[in-house]
N, C-alpha and C positions, 0 to 999 in steps of 0.2 A: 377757483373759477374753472368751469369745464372747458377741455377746448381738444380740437382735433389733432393726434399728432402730424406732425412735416413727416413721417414716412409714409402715413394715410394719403396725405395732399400730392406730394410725391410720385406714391403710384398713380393715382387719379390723372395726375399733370401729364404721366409719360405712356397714359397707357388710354387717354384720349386719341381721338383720330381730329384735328382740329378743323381741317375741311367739311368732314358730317358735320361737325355741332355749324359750324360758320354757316354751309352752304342749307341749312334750313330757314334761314334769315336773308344771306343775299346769294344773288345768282353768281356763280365762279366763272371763271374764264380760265382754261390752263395757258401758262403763257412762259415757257420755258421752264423750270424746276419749280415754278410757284404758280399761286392761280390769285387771280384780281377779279376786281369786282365794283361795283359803285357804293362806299361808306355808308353805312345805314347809321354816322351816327354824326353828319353834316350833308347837306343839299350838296350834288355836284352833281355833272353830267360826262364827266369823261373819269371814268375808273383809278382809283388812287388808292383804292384798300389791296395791299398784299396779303395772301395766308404763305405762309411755307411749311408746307405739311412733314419737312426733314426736321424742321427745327421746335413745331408745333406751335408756332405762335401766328399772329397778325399784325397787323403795320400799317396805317393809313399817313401816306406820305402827302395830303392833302390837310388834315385837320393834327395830326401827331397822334393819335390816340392808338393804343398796343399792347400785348399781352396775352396770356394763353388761353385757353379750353373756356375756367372759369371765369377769366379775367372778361371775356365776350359776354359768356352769360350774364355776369352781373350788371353788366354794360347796358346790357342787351333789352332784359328780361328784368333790369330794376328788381332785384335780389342784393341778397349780403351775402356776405362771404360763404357762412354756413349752408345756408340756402343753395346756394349755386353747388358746394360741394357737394351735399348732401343728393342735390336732383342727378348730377353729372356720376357722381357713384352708384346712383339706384342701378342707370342706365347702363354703365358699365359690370354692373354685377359685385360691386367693390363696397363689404360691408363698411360702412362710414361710424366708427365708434368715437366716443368723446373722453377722454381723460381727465383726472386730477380735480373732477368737480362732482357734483352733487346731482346732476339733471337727471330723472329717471324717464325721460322722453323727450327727444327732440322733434323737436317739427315735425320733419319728414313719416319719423313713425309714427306722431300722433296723425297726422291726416291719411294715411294708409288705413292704421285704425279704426276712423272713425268712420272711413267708408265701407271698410268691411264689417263693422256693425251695423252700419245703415244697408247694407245689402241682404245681409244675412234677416233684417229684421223685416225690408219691407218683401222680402219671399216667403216668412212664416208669413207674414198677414198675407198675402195672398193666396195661399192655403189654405186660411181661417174661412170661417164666417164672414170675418169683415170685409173678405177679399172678395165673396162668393160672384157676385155680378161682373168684377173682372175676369175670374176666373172663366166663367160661362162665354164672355165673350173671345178669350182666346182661341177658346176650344171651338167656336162656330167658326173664327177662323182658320182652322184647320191647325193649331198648334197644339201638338200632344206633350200632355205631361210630362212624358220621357226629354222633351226637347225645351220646357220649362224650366224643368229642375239645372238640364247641363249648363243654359244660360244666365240661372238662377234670377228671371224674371219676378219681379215684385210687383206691387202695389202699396204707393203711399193714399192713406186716409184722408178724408178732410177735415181737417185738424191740423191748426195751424203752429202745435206744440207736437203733434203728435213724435219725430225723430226728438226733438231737443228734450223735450222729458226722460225719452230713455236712456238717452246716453249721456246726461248730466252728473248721471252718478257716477263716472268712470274718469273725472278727474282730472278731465284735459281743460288747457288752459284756454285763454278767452282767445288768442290770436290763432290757435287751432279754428274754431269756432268761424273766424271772419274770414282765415283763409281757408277754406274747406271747400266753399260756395254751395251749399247744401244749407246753408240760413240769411237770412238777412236780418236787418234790425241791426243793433251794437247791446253792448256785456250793459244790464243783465234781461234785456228785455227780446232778447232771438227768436225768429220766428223759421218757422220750417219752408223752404223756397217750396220744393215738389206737394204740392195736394190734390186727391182727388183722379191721380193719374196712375197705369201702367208703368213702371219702373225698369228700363233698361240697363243693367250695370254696363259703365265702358270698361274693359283691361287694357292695361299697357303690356308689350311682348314680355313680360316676366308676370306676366297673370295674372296681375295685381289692379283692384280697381282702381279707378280715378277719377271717373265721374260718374255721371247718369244721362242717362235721354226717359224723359217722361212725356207717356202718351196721353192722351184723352179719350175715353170711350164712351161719356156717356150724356154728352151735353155738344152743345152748338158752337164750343170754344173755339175762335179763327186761328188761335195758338194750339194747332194741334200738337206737335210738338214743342216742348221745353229743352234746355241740353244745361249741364253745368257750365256755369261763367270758365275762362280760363283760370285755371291757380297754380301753385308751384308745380303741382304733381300733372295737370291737364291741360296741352296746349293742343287745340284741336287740328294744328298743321301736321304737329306730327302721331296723332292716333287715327288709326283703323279700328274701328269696329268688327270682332271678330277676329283679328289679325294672329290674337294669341291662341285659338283652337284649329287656324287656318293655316299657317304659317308652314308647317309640314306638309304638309299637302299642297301646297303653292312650291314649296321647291320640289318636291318629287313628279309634280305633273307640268312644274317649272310655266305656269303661269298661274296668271289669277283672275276671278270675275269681280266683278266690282260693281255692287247696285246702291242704291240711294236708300233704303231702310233700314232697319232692325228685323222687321219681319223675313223681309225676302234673304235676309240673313238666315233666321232661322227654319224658315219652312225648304230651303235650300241643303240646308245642312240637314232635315231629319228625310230628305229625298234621297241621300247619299251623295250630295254635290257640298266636299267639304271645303274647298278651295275659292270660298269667297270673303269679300270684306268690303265693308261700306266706310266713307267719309262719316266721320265723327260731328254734327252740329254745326257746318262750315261745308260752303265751296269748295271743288275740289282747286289743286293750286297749283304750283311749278314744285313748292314744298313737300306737297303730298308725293308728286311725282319721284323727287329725289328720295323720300323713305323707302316708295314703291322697288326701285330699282334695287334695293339692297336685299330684292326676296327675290324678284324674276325680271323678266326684260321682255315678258309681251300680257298683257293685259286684256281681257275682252270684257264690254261695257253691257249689262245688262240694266239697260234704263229705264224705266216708264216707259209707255208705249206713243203718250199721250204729247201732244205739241209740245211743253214743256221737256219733260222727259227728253224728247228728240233734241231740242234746243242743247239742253244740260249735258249728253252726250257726246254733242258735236263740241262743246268747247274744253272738255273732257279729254275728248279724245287729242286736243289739239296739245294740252298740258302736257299729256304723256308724251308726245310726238317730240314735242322739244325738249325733253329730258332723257330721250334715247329711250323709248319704250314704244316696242310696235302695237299697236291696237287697233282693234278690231270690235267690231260694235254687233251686239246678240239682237236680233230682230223682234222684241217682242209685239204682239198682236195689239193692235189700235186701241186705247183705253183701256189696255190690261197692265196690271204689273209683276215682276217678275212670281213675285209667291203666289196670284191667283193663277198660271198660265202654269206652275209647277203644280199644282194645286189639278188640274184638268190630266195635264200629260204625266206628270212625273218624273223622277229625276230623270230615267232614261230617256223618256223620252224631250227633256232639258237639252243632254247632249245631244241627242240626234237631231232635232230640228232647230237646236239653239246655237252651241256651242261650233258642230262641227257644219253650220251654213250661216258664220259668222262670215260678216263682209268688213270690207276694209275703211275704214275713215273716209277718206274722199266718196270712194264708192255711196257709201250711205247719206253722204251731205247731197250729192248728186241728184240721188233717188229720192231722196226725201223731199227734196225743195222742187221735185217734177222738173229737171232742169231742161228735159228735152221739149218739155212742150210748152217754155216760157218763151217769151218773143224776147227781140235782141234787146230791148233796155232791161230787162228783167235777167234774162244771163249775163249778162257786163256787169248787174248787181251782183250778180252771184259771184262770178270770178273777182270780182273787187274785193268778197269778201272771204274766200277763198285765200287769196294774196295777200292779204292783212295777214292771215296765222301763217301761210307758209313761210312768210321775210325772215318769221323769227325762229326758225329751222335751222339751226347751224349748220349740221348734216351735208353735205353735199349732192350726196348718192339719195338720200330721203327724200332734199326737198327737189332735187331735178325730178325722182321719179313723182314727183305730185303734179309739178310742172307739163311731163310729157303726157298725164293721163287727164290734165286738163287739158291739153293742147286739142287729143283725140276727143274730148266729148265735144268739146266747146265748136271746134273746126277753125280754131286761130294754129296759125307756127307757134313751136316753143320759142325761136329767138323773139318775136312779137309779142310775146307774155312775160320773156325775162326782160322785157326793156319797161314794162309798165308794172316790173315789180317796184312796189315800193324799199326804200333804200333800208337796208334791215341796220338793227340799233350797232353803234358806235362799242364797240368792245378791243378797242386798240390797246399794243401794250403799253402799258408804262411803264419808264423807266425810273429807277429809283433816284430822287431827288435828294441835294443836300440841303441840309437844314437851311434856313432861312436867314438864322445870323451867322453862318457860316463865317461871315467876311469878321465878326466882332472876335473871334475865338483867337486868343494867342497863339506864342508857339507852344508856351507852358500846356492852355489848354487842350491840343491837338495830341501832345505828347500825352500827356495823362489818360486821354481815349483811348491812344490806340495802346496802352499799356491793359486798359480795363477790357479792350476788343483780345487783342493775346490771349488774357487771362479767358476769357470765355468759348474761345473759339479754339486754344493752342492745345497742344498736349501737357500730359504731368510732368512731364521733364519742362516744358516752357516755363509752366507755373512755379513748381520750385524754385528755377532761379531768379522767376521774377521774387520770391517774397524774401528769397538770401537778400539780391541786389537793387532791388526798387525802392527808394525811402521816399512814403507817403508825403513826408514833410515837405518835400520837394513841389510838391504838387498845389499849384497857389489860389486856383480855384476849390472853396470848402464844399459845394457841392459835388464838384469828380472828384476832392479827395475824402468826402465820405464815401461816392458810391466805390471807389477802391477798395478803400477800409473795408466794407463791406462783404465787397467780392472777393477776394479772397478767402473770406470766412465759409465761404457756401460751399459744401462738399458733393457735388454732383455735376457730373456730366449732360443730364437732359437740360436741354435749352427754357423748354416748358416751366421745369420744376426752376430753375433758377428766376423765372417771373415772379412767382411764389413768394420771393421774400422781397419784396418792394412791393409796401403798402401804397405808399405817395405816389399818385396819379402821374407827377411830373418826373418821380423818377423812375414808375415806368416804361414812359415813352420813350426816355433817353437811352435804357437800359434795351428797350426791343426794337430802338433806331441800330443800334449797335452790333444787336442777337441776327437780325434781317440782312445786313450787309452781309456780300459775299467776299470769304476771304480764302476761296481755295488755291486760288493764284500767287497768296502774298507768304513769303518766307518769313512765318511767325517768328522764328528764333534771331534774325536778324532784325528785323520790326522790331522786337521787346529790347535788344541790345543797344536799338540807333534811341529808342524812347527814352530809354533808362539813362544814358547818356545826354541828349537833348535837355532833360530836366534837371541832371546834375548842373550841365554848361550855363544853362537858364539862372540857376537859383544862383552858380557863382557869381554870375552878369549882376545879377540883383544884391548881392555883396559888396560888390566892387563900387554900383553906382551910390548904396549906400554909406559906407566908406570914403570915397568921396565927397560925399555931400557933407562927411565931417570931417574929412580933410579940409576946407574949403571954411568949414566952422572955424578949428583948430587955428589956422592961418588968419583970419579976420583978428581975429583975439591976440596973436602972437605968440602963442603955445608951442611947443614942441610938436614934430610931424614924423620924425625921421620912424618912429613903433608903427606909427599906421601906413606909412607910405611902403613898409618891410610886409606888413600884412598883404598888401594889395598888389605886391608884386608876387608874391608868394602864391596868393590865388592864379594871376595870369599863368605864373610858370606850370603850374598846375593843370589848366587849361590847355595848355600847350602841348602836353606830353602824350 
C-alpha cells in the first residue's frame, strides 16, 4: 500500500506557518506569544481557540480540539489525511511523493491534470472554427490575441460531453472526476458543468490552474457568470484572479489594484498596468484581505462605476481597512467599468487620471452618498453607518483618523462621535484553562503528564534520563501510559511534527493540551526527577496496600505472615531513604 513518508509529512509539519493556514478561516487576535480567536469548530462567543505559531500548533480550550497545520485542514476543509497533505505541500512548494505502493497518481496531480487539459483544450477550441463567434466577440471588446494566448482564454462548446469525452481516455479515476468540479452527474454518466461560455482559467501563485470562470456572450443568460464550485485545489477566499502574472509587479510597485472581472483584468494588463488582480467567484472577505497582505499593504479599488460597483467598493474597501491594508478607491466614470474607461484613455492615461487621483475610503463614501447636501436624518444615517465598519478597526491611529475626518465633515466633536460609537466585538484574552476533570486526575496520573510534558518540551539530556529512569509500568493510567510509550519513540524536536503521529482524535487533544502549555519557567530536570520519583513512591503505596489486603487474607485463615509482613516493611524502608 502507497503511503507518504513521516520525513515528507515532517517537513510539511515544520515548515508550515500555522497562523496563515488558521488565520484564513478565523480572525486572530495576537495576545501575548500566541493569537486567539473564536473556535470555528463549536459556537462560542468569547474566544478559546489558541494558535502558537513557536510550537505550530492550535488548542481550543473551550471544546478540546488541537493539532497542527494539517491537523486544521482536515478539520477544517473535511479532507483526509492525504488530501490535506497533499494541498498543504502544493502550497508550500514541497513535492508530496508516495511510497512502497503501486498509485501512479494521486489525487492532487490527477485534478491539476485534468484542469490543465481542460485549459489547454478549451483555448484550441477557441481558436478553432468552433470558437469563431467567441472569438469575434472578444476582439470587439478590445481583447487582442496577444493577451488571449498569455491568459490562455478558451471556450467550452455546447455540448454536454464535450470535456468528459476527451479526457476519458486519460485514465483518471472516478473521484478525480467528482472532485474536479468541472462535471456533474455521478461514474458513469458525467456531464460537463461549463457550456456554451467564454472560459477563464483561474491560477493558484504557483501558476497552476484550479478552476474556471465561464462567461456568456451570446444569449440572455441572468447567469452571466459561472465559477468552479470550491474543491481540494480551489478555495475562492484564498485565490486571486491574476495574482500569478501580477504578483511581481505588485511587490515592486508595492501595491495592487483590485477590480471585479476577468476582463478588466486583461485589458489592464495588455495597457501595461500589470499589477492587478480580481476576487475569484466570491465577495471580497476579511480572508481575501489577510492573502492580500502577504504581497503589499495598500490596495487601490477599481470598481464599477455604477451604484453597485460603489456599494461593492465601499465594503471592500472597509475589509482591507481591518486587516491593516490602506486603500484607496480609483474613480471610475458613472456606468463605465474599469476595461471600457482603459479601453478610451489607456494605460497611461489609467495612472494619471485613475490611479494617481485616487481618493481615500471615507473620502469616497462621503462623496458618493452626497453627504453634504443630505439633511440631518439622512447624515446621522450615514455616520451610523460609517461607525458600524469603523468599531471593527482595531487600529488605533486608523480608526481615530476616520473618527476626526468624520467629526470635520459631519460638524459634530470627535468625543461626541466616540461616545455613539458602537461597542467594537469582545476579543479579550484568554487565559489558558485546566481541563475539566482536572479534579478526577490522580497523583499517579498528574505524575505520568508531566513526565510526557518533559519529554516534549525538555532537552536531550532530560529525555535520555527520562528513558534510563522512567518505568512506563509505573504509570496506572493505560492511556498516559501508552501515550508515553509512545513518545518517547518520536525522534523530532518540532512540536508540529510530533502531532503527526497521534491518529486518535482524543489523543490528540491531550497530546496538544500538553504541547500549548508554557513551560519556560519550570525546571524540566527537576520536574522529570520529582515525577519519576512520585510514581515510583505511588506504585510502592499501591504494593503495600496490596499486600495488606493479603495480609489481612493470610490472618483470617490463620497462615503464616511473618514473609509478607518482611516484604512490606522492606518496601517502607525503601520509601524512606
Amino acid at each position: 500500500m502507497a503511503r507518504i513518508p513521516q520525513e515528507i509529512i515532517d517537513r510539511i509539519n515544520a515548515t508550515a506557518d500555522i497562523v496563515d493556514v488558521v488565520s484564513k478561516t478565523v480572525e486572530l487576535k495576537k495576545r501575548g506569544r500566541n493569537f486567539f480567536g473564536l473556535c470555528p469548530f463549536h459556537d462560542e462567543k468569547t474566544p478559546s481557540f489558541s494558535v502558537a505559531p513557536d510550537k505550530g500548533i492550535y488548542h481550543c480550550f473551550g471544546c478540546g480540539k488541537g493539532g497542527n497545520a494539517v491537523n486544521f485542514i482536515i478539520e477544517n476543509e473535511k479532507l483526509s489525511f492525504v488530501e490535506a497533505i497533499q494541498q498543504l505541500g502544493q502550497q508550500l512548494g514541497i513535492p508530496v511523493e508516495f511510497s512502497g505502493g503501486g498509485e501512479s497518481k494521486n489525487l492532487f496531480d490527477s485534478l491539476y491534470s485534468i484542469h490543465e487539459l481542460a485549459a489547454g483544450l478549451y483555448h484550441k477550441t477557441l481558436m478553432s472554427d468552433r470558437g469563431a463567434k467567441a472569438l469575434d466577440y472578444l476582439k470587439t471588446r478590445g481583447i487582442s490575441i496577444e493577451s488571449i494566448k498569455r491568459f490562455k482564454v478558451g471556450f467550452a462548446p455546447e455540448s454536454s460531453k464535450f470535456l468528459f469525452n476527451a479526457v476519458k481516455s486519460e485514465g483518471f479515476e472516478r473521484e478525480t472526476y467528482e472532485k474536479s468540479g468541472l462535471f456533474g452527474g455521478s461514474s458513469p454518466d458525467f456531464y460537463d458543468r461549463f457550456r456554451s461560455r467564454i472560459m477563464f482559467p483561474i491560477w493558484n501563485t504557483s501558476s497552476k490552474v484550479v478552476g474556471f470562470g465561464g462567461r456568456v456572450f451570446a444569449s440572455d443568460d441572468p447567469a452571466k457568470y459561472m465559477n468552479s464550485p470550491e474543491t481540494p485545489l480551489y478555495k475562492k477566499s484564498d485565490i486571486f484572479y491574476g495574482l500569478h502574472s501580477a504578483r511581481e509587479s505588485i511587490r515592486e510597485k508595492k501595491y495592487a489594484i483590485l477590480v471585479e472581472g476577468y476582463t478588466d483584468i486583461i485589458k489592464l494588463y495588455q495597457s501595461g498596468v500589470h499589477n492587478c488582480v480580481a476576487v475569484s467567484g466570491t465577495a471580497f472577505s476579511d480572508r481575501h484581505a489577510s492573502q492580500m497582505k502577504r504581497f503589499c499593504s495598500r490596495v487601490l479599488l477599481a470598481y464599477d462605476g455604477d451604484t453597485a460597483g460603489v456599494a461593492a467598493a465601499i465594503k471592500t474597501g472597509y475589509a482591507l481597512t481591518r486587516g491593516g491594508i490602506e486603500s484607496k478607491i480609483i474613480q471610475i466614470p458613472d456606468k463605465k467599468d474599469p476595461d471600457e474607461w482603459v479601453s478610451e484613455i489607456g494605460g497611461d492615461g489609467f495612472i494619471e487620471k485613475g490611479v494617481k487621483k485616487a481618493i481615500g475610503l471615507l473620502d469616497f463614501q462621503l462623496l458618493t452618498s452626497n453627504f453634504v447636501n443630505k439633511s440631518s436624518s439622512e447624515k446621522s444615517a450615514i455616520v451610523s453607518d460609517i461607525l458600524s465598519e469603523v468599531k471593527d478597526i482595531d487600529d488605533p491611529i486608523i480608526s481615530n483618523a476616520f473618527i476626526r475626518k468624520l467629526a470635520d465633515a459631519s460638524g459634530v466633536e470627535e468625543q461626541e462621535i466616540k461616545r455613539i460609537l458602537p461597542n467594537k466585538r469582545n476579543f479579550k484574552s484568554v487565559a489558558p484553562e485546566k481541563p475539566q476533570n482536572s479534579a478526577s486526575l490522580t497523583v499517579n496520573d498528574k505524575a505520568a503528564i508531566g513526565l510526557i510534558k518533559v519529554f516534549m518540551h525538555g532537552t536531550n539530556d532530560n529525555k535520555e534520563w527520562l528513558k534510563t529512569n522512567a518505568d512506563s509500568d509505573n504509570i496506572e493510567n493505560n492511556r498516559l501510559k501508552m501515550l508515553y510509550e509512545k513518545i518517547i519513540t518520536i525522534d523530532t524536536k518540532e512540536h508540529s511534527s510530533i502531532i503527526s503521529h497521534f491518529n486518535n482524535e482524543e489523543d490528540r487533544r491531550i497530546i496538544t493540551k500538553m504541547l500549548v502549555d508554557d513551560m519556560s519557567t519550570i525546571d524540566l530536570e527537576q520536574m522529570s526527577r520529582e515525577c519519576v520519583d512520585t510514581l515510583s513512591q505511588d506504585n510502592k503505596k499501591e504494593q503495600i496496600q496490596r499486600y495488606r489486603q493479603e495480609l489481612k487474607r493470610l490472618e483470617s485463615e490463620g497462615k503464616e505472615t511473618s514473609e509478607l509482613m518482611e516484604k512490606i516493611l522492606e518496601i517502607q524502608r525503601d520509601m524512606n531513604e
